[in-house]
N, C-alpha and C positions, 0 to 999 in steps of 0.2 A: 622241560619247558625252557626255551632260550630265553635270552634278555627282554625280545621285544614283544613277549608273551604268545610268541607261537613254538607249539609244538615240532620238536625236529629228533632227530636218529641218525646215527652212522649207517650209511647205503654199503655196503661190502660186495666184493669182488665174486664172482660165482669162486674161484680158488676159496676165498675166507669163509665164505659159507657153508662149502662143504666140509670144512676145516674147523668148524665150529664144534665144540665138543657138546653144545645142546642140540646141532641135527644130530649127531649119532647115538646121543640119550637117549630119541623120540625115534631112532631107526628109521626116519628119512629116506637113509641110502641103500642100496643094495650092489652087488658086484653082480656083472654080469658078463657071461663069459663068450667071447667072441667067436667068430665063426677059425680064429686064426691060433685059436686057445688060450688068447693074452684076455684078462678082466681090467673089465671099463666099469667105473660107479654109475650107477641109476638113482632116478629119485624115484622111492618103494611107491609100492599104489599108499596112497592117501589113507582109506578106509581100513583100520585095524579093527578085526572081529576079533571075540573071545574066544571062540573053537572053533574059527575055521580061519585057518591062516592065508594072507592072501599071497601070492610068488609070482613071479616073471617066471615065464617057462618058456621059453625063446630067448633063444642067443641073438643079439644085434647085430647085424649083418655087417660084414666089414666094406670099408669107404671103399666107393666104387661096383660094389658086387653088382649092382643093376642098372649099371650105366649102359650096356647095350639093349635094356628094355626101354628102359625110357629114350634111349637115341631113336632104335626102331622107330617108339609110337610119336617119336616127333619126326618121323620121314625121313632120316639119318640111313644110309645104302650101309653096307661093310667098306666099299673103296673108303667114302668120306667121313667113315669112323677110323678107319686108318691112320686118316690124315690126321686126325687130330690126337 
């Protein structure tokens, strides 16, 4: 509680956050392994079951991997992806 009788808290950096040594008590994160074979952290699913674990089973696709889908479905040719 501050001075002027309101409630307040330190905002943290998504870096501090993850950095926190009570998200990775509560397993929060997960590593997840890239289409490039380098691991990137996740935030784990939410919902912990007692016997039935829950897992990311998909790798994260690496930056850019579907840029010429979505150029395509925006009307993007091959010349003027080119270009860019």
């Amino acid at each position: 509680m501050g001075g002027a009788g309101i409630t307040i808290a330190k905002v943290n950096t998504l870096a501090e956050t993850m950095a926190d040594p009570h998200v990775a008590a509560r397993g929060m994160l997960t590593d997840a392994k890239l289409e490039d074979g380098s691991i990137a952290p996740l935030v784990s699913p939410p919902v912990k079951f007692s016997r039935t674990p829950t897992t990311i089973r998909m790798a994260a696709p690496a930056l850019g991997a579907h840029n010429i889908e979505v150029l395509d479905e925006l009307g993007y040719d091959a010349e003027r992806r080119a270009r860019l």
